[in-house]
N, CA, C and O atoms as a CHARMM CRD file, in Angstrom:
* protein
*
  348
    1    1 UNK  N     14.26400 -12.23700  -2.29500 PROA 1      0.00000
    2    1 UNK  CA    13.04300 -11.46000  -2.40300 PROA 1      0.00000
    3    1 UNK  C     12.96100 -10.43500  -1.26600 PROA 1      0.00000
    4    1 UNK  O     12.40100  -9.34800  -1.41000 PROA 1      0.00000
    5    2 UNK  N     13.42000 -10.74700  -0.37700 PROA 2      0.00000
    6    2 UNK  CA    13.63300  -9.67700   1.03300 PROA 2      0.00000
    7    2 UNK  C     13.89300  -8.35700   0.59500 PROA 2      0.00000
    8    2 UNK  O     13.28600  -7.29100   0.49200 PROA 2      0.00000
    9    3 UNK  N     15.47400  -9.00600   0.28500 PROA 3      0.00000
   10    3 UNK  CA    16.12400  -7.72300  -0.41900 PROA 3      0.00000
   11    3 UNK  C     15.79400  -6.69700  -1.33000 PROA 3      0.00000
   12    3 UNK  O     16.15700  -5.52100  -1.37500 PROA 3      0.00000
   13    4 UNK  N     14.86200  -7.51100  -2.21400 PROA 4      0.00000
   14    4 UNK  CA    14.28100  -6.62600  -3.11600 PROA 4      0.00000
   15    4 UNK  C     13.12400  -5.69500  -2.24900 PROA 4      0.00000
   16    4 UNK  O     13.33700  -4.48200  -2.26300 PROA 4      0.00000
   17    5 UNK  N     11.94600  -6.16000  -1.51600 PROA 5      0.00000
   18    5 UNK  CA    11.47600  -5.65100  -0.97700 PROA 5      0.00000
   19    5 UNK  C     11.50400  -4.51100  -0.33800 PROA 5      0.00000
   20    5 UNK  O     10.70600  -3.57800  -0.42400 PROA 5      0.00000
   21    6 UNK  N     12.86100  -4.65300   0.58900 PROA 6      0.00000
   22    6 UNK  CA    13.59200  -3.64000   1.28800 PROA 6      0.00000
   23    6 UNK  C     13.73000  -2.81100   0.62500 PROA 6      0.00000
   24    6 UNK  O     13.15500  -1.78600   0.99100 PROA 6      0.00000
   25    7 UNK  N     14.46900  -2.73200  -0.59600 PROA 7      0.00000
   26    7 UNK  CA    14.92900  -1.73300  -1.77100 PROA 7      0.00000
   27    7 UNK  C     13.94100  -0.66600  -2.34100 PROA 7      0.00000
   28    7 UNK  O     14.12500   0.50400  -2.67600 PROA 7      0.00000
   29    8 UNK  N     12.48600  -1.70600  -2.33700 PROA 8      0.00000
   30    8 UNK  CA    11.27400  -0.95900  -3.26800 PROA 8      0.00000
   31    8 UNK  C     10.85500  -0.11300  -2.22300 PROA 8      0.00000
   32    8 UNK  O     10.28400   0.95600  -2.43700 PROA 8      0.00000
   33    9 UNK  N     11.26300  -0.79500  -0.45900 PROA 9      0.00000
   34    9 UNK  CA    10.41200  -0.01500   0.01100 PROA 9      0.00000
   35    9 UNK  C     10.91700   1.77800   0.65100 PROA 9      0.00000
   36    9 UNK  O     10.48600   2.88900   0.95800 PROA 9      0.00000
   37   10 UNK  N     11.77300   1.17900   0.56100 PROA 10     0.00000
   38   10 UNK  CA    13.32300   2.24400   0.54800 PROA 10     0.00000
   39   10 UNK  C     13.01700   2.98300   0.11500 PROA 10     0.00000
   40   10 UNK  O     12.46700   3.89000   0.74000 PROA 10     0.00000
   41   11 UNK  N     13.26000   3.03700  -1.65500 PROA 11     0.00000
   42   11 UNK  CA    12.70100   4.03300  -2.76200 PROA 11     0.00000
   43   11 UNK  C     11.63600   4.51300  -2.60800 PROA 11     0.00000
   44   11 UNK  O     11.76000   5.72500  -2.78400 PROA 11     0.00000
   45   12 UNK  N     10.47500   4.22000  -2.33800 PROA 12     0.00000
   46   12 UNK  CA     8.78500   4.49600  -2.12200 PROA 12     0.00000
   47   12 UNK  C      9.32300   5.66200  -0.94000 PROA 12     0.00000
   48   12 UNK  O      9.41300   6.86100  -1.20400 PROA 12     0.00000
   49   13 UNK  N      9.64100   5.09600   0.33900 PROA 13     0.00000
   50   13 UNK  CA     9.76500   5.98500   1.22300 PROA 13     0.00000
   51   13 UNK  C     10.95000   7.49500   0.88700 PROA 13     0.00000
   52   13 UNK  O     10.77000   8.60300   1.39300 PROA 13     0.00000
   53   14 UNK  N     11.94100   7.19500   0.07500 PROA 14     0.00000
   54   14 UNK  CA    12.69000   8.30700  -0.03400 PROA 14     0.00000
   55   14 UNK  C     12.38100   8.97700  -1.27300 PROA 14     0.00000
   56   14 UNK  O     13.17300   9.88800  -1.51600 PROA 14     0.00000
   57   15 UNK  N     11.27800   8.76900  -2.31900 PROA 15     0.00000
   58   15 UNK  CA    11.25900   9.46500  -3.05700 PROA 15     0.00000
   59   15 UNK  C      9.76200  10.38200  -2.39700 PROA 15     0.00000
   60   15 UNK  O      9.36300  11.50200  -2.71200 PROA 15     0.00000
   61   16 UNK  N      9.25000   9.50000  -1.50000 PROA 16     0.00000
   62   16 UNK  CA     7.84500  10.58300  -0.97600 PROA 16     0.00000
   63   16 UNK  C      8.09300  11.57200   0.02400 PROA 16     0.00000
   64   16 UNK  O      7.40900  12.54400   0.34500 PROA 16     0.00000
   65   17 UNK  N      9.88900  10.89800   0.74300 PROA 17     0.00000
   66   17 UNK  CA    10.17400  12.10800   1.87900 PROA 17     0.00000
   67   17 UNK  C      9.21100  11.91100   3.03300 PROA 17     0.00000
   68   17 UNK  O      8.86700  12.81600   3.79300 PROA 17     0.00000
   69   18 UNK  N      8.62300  10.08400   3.13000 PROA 18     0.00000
   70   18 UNK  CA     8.07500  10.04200   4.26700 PROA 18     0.00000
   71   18 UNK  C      8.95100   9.73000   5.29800 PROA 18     0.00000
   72   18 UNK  O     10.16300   9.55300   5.16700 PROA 18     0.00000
   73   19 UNK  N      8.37600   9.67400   6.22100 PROA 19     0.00000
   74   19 UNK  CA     9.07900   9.42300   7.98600 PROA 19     0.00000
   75   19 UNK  C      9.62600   7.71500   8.01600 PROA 19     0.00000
   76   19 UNK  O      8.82200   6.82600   7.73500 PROA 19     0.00000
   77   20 UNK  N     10.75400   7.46500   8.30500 PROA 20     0.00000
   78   20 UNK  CA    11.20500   6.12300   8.33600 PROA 20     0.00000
   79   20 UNK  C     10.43200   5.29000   9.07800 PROA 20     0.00000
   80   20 UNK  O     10.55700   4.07900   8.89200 PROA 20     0.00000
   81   21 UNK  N      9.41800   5.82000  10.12900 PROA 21     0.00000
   82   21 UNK  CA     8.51700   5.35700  10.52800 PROA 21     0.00000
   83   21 UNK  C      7.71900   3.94600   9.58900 PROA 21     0.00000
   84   21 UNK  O      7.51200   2.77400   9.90600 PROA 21     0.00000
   85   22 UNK  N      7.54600   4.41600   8.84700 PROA 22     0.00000
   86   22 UNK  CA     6.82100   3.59400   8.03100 PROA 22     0.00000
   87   22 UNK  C      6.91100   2.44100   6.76600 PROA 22     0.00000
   88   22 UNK  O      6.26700   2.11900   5.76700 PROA 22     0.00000
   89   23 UNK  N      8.06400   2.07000   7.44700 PROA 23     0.00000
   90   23 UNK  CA     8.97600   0.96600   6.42300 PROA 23     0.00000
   91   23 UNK  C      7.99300  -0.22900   6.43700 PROA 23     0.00000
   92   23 UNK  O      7.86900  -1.01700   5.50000 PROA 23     0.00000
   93   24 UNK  N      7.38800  -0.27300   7.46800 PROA 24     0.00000
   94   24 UNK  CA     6.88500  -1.90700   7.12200 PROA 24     0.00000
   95   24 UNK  C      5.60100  -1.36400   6.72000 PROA 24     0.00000
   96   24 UNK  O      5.11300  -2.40700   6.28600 PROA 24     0.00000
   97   25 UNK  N      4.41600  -0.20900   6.49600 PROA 25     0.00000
   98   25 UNK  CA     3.54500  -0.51700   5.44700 PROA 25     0.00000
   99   25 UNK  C      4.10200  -0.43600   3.94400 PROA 25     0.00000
  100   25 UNK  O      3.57900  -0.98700   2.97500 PROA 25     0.00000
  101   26 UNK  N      5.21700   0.32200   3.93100 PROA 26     0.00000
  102   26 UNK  CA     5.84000   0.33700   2.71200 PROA 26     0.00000
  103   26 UNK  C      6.16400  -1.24200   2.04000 PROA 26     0.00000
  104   26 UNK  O      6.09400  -1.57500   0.85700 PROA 26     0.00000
  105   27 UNK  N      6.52000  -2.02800   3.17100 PROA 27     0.00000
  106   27 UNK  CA     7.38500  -3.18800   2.45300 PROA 27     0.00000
  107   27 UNK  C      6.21800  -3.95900   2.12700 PROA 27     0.00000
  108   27 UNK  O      6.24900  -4.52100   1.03200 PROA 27     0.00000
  109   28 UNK  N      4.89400  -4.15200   3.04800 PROA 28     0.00000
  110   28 UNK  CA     3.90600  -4.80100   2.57800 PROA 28     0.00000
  111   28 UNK  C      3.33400  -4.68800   1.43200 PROA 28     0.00000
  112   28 UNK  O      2.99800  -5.67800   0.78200 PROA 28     0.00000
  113   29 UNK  N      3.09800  -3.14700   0.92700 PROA 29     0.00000
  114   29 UNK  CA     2.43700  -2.53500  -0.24300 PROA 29     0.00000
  115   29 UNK  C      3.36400  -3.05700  -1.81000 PROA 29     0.00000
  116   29 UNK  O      3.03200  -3.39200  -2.94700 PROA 29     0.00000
  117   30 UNK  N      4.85200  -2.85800  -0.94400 PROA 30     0.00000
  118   30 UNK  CA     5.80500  -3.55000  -2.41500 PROA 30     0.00000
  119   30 UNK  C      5.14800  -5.28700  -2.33100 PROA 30     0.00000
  120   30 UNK  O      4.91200  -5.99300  -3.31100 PROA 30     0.00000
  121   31 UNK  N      5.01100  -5.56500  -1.26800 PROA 31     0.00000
  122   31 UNK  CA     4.84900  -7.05400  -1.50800 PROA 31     0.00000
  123   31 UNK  C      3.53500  -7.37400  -2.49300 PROA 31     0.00000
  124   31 UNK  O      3.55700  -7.97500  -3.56700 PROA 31     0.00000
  125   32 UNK  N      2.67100  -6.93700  -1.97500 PROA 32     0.00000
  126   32 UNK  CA     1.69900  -6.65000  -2.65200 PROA 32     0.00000
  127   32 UNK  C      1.33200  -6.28200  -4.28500 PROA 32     0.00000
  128   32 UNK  O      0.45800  -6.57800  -5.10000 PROA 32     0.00000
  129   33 UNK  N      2.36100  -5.58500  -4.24000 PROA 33     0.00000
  130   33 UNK  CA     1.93000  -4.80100  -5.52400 PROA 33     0.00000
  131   33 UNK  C      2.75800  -5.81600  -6.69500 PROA 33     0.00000
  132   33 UNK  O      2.51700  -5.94400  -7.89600 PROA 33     0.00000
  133   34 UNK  N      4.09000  -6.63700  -5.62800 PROA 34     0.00000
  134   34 UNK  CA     4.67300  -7.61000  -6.92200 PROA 34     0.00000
  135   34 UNK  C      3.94300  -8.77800  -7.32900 PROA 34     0.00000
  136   34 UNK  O      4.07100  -9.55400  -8.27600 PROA 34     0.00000
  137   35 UNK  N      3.07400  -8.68900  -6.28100 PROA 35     0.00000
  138   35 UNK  CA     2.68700 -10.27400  -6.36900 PROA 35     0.00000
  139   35 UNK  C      1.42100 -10.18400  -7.32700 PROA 35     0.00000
  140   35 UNK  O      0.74800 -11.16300  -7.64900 PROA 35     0.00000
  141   36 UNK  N      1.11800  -8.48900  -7.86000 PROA 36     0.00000
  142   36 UNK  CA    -0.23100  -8.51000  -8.83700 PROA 36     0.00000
  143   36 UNK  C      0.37200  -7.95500 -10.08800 PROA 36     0.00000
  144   36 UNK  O     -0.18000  -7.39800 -11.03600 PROA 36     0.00000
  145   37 UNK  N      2.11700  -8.34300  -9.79100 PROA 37     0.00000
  146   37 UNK  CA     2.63100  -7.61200 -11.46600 PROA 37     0.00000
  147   37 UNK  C      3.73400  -9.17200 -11.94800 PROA 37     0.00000
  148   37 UNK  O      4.25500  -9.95400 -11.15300 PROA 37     0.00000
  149   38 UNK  N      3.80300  -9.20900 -13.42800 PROA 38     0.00000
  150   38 UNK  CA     4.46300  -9.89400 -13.89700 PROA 38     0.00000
  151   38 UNK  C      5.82100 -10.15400 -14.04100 PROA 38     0.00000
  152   38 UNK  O      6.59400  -9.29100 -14.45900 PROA 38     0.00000
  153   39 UNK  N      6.18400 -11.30400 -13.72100 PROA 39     0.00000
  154   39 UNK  CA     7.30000 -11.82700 -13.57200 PROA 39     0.00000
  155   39 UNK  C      8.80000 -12.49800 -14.70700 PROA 39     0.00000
  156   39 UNK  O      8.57800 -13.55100 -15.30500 PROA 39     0.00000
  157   40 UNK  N      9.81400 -12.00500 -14.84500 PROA 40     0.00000
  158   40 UNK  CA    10.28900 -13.32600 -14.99600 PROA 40     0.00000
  159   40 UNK  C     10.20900 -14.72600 -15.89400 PROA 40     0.00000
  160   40 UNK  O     10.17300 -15.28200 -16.99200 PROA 40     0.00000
  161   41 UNK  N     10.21400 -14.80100 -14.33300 PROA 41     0.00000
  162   41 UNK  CA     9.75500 -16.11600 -14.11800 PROA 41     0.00000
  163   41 UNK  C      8.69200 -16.96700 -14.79000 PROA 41     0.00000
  164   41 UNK  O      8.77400 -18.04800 -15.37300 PROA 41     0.00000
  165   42 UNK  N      7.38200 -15.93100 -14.46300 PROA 42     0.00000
  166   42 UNK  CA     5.94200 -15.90800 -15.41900 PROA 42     0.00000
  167   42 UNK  C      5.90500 -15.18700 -16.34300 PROA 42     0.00000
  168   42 UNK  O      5.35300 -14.12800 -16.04300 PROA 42     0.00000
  169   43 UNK  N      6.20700 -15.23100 -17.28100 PROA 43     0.00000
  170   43 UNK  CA     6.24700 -13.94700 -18.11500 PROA 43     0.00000
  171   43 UNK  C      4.87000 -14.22100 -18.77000 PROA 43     0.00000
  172   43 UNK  O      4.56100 -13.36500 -19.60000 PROA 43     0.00000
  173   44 UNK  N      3.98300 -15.20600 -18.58900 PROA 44     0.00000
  174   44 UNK  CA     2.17000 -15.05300 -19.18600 PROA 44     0.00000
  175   44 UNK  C      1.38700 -14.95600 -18.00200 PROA 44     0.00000
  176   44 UNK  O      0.16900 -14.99700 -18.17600 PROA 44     0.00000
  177   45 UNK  N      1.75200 -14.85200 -16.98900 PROA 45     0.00000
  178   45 UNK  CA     0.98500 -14.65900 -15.98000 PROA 45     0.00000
  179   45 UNK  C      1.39200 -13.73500 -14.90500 PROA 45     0.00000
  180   45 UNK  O      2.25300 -12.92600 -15.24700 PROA 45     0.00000
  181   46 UNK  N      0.95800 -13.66000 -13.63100 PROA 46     0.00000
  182   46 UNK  CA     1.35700 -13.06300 -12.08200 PROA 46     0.00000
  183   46 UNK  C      1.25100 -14.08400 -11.90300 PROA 46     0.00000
  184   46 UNK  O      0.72200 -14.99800 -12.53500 PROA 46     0.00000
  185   47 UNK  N      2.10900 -13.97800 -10.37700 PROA 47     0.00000
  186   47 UNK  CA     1.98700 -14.78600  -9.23800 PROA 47     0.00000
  187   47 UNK  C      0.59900 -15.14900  -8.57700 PROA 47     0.00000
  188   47 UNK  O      0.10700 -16.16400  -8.08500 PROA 47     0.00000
  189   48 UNK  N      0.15400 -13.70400  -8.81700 PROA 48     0.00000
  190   48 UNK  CA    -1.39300 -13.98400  -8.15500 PROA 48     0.00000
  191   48 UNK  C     -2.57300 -14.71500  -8.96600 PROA 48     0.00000
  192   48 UNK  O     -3.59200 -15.06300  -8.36900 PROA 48     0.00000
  193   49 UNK  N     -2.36700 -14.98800 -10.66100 PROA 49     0.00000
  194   49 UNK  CA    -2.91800 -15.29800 -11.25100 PROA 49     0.00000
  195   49 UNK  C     -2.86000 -16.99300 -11.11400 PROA 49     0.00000
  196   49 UNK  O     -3.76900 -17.82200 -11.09000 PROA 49     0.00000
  197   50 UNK  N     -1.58600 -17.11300 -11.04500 PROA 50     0.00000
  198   50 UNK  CA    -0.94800 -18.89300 -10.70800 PROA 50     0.00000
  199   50 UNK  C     -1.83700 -19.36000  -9.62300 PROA 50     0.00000
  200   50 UNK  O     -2.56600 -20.34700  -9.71300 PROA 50     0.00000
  201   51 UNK  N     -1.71700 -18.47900  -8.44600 PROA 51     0.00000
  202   51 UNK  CA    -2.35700 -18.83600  -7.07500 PROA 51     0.00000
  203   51 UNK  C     -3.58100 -18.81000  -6.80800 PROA 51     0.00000
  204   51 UNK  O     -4.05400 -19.37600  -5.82300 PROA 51     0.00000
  205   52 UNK  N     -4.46900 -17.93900  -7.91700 PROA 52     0.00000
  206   52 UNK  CA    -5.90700 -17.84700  -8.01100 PROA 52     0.00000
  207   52 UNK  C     -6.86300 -18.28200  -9.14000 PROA 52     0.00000
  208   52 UNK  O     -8.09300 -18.33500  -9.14300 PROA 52     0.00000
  209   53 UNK  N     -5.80400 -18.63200 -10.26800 PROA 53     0.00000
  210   53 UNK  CA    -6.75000 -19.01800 -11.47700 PROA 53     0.00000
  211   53 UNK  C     -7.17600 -17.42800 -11.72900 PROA 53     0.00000
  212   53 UNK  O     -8.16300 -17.29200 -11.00700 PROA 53     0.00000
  213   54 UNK  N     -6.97400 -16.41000 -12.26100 PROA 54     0.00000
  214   54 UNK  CA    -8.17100 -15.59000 -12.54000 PROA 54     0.00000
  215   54 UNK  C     -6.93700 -14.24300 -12.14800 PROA 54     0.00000
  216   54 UNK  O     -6.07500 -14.31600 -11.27300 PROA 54     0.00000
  217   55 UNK  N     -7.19800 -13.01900 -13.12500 PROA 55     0.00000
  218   55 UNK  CA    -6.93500 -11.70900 -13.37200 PROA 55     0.00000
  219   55 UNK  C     -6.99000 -11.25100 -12.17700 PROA 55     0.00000
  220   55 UNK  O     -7.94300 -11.35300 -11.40400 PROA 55     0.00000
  221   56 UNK  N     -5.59800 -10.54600 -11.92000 PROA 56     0.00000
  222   56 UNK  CA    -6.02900  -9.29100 -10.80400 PROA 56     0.00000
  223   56 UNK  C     -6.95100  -8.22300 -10.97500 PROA 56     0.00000
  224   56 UNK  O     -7.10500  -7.74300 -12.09800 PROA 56     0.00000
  225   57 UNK  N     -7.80800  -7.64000  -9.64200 PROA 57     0.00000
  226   57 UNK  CA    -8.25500  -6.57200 -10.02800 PROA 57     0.00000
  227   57 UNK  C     -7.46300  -5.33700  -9.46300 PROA 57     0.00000
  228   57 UNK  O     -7.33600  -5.07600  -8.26700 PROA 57     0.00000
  229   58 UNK  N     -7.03600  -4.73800 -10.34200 PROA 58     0.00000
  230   58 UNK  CA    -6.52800  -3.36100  -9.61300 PROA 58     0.00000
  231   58 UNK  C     -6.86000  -2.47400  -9.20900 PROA 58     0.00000
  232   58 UNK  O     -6.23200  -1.82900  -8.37000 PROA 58     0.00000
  233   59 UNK  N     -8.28400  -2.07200  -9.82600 PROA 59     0.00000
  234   59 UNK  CA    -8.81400  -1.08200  -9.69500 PROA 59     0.00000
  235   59 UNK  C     -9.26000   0.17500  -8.48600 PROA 59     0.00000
  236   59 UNK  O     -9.79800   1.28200  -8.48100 PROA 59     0.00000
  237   60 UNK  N     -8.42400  -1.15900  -7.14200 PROA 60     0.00000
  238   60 UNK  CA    -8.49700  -0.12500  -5.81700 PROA 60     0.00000
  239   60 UNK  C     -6.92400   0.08000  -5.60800 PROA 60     0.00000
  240   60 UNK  O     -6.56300  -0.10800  -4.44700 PROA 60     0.00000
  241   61 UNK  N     -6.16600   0.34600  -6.29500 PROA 61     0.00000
  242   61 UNK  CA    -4.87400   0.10500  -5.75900 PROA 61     0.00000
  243   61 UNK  C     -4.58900   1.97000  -5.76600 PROA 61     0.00000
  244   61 UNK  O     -5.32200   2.63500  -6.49900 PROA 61     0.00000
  245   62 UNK  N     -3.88800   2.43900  -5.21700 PROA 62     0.00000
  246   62 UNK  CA    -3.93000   4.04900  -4.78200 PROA 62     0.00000
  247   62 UNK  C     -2.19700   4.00600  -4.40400 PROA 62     0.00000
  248   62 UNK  O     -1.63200   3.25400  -3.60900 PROA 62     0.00000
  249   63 UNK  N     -1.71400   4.87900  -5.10600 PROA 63     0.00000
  250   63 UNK  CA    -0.60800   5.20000  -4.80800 PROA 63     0.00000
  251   63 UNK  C      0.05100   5.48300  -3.24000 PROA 63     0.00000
  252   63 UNK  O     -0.64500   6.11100  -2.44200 PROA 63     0.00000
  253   64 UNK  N      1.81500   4.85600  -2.70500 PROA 64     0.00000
  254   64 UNK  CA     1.78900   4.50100  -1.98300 PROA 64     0.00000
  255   64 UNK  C      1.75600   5.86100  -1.39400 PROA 64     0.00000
  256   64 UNK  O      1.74300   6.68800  -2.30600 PROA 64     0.00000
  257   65 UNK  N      1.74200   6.28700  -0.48600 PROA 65     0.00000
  258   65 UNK  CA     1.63100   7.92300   0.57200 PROA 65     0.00000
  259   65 UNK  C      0.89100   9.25200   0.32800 PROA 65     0.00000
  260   65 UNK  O      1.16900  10.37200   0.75500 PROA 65     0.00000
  261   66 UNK  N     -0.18500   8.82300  -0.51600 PROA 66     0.00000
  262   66 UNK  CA    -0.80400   9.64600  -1.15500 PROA 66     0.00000
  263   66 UNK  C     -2.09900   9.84600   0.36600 PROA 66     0.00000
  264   66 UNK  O     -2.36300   8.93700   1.15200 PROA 66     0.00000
  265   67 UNK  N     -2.68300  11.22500   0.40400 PROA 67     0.00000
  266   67 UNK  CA    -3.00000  11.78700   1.30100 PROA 67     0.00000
  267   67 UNK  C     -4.29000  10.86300   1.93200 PROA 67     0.00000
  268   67 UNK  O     -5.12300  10.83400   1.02600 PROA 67     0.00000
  269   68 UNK  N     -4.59700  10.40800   2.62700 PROA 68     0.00000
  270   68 UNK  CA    -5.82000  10.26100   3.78100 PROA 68     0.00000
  271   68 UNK  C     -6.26300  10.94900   4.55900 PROA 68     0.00000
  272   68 UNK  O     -5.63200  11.92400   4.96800 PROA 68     0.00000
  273   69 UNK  N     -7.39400  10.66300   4.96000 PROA 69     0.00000
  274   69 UNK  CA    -7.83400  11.35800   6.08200 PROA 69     0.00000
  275   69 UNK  C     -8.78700  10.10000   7.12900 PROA 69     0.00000
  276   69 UNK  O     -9.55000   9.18300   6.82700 PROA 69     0.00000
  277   70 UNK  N     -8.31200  10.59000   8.32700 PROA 70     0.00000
  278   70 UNK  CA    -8.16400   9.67900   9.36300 PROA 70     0.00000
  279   70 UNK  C     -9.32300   9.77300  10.27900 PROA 70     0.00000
  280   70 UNK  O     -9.43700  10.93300  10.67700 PROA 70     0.00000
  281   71 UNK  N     -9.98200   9.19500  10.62900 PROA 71     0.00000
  282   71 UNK  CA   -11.50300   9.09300  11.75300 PROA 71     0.00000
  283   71 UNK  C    -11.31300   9.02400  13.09500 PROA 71     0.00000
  284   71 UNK  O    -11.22100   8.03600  13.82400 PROA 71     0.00000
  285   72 UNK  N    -11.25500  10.41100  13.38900 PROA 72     0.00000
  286   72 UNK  CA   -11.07700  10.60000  14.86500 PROA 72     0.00000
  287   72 UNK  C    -11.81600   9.95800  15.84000 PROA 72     0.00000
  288   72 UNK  O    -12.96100  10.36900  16.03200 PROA 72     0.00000
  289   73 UNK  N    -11.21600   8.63800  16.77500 PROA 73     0.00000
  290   73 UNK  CA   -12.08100   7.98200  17.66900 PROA 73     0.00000
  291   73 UNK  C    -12.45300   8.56300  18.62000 PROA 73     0.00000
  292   73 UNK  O    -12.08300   9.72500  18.78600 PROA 73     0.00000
  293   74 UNK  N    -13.41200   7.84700  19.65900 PROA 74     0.00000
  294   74 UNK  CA   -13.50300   8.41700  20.92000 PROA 74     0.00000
  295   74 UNK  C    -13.70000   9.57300  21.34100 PROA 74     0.00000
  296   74 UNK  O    -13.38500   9.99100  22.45500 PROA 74     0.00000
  297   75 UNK  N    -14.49400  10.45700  20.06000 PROA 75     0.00000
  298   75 UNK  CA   -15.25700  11.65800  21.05500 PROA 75     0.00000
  299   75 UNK  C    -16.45200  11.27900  21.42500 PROA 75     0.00000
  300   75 UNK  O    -17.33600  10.68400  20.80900 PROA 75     0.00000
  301   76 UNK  N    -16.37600  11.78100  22.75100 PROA 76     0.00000
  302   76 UNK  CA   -17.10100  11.34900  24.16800 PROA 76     0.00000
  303   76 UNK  C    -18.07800  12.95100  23.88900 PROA 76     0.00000
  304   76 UNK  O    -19.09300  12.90800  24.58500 PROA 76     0.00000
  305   77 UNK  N    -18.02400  13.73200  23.40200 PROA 77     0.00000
  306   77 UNK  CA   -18.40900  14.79300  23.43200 PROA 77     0.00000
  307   77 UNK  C    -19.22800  15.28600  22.30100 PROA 77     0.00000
  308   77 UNK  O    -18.60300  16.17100  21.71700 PROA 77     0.00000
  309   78 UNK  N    -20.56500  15.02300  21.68200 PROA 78     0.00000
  310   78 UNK  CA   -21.56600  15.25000  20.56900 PROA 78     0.00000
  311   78 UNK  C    -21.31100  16.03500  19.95900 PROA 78     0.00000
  312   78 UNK  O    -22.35900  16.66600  20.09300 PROA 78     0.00000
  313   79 UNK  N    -20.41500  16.94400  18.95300 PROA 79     0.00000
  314   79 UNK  CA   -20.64100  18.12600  18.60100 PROA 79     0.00000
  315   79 UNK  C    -20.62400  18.12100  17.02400 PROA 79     0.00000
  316   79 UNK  O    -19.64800  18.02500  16.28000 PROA 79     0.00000
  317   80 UNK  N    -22.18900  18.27000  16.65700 PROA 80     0.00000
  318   80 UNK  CA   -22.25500  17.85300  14.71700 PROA 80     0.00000
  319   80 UNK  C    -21.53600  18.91200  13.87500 PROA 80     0.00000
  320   80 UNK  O    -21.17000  18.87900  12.70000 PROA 80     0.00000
  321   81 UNK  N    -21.45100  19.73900  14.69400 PROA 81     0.00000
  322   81 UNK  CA   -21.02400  20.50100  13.45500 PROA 81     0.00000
  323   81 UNK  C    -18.99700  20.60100  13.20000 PROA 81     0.00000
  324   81 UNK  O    -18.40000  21.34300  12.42000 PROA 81     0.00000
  325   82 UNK  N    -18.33500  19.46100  14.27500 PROA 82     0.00000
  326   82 UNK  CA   -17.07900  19.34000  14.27600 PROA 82     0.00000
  327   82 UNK  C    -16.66100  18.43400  12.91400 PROA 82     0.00000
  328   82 UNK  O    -17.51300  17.76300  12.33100 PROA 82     0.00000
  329   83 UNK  N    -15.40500  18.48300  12.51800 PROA 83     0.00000
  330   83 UNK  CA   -14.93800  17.44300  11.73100 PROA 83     0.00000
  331   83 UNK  C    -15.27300  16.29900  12.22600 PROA 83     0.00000
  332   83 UNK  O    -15.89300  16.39900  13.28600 PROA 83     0.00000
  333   84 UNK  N    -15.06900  15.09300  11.79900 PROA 84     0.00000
  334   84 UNK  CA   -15.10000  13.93200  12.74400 PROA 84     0.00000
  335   84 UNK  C    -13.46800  13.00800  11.80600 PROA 84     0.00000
  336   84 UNK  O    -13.04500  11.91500  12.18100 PROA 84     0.00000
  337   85 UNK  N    -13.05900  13.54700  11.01400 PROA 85     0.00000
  338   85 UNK  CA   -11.34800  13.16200  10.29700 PROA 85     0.00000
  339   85 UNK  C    -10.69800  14.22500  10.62200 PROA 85     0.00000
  340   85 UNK  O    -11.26600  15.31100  10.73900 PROA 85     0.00000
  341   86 UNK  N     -9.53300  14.07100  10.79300 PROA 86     0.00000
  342   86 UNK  CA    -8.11100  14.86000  10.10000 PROA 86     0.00000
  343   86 UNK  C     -7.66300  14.38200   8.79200 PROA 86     0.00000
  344   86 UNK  O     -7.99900  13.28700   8.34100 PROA 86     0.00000
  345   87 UNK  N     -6.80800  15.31600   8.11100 PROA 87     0.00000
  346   87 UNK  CA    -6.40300  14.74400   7.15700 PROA 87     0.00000
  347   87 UNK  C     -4.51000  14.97600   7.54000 PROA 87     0.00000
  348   87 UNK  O     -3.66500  14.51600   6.77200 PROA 87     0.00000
């Protein structure tokens, strides 16, 4: 399962052309995302369904490197009419 991980997260990162930086939110998000898709193994259920009794919800799941915008901490300095994110 490692291996596979590695692989998905590989692909995710080289097909978005992100920074290698970021292999391990990548590998988490594959982990993640297998454990709310069907198996195999389970072929009437997920993993997560086995482990919870009950349907995933997907409905917050957002593609992996798709754009954010980030909440600039620690201004010490009041100014309302500044951004307070980058994106």
């Amino acid at each position: 399962m490692n291996r596979t991980l590695v692989e998905l997260a590989q692909a995710m990162i080289a097909a978005l052309g992100l920074p290698e930086f970021l292999w391990e939110p990548a590998v988490v998000h594959a982990a993640y995302v297998q454990n709310l898709a069907y198996t195999k193994f389970l072929p009437k259920a997920t993993p997560y369904q086995k482990w919870h009794g009950c349907k995933p919800n997907v409905a917050h799941l957002h593609e992996f490197g798709a754009p954010v915008w980030v909440l600039s901490q620690g201004q010490h300095i009041i100014r309302k009419m500044l951004p307070k994110s980058q994106c």
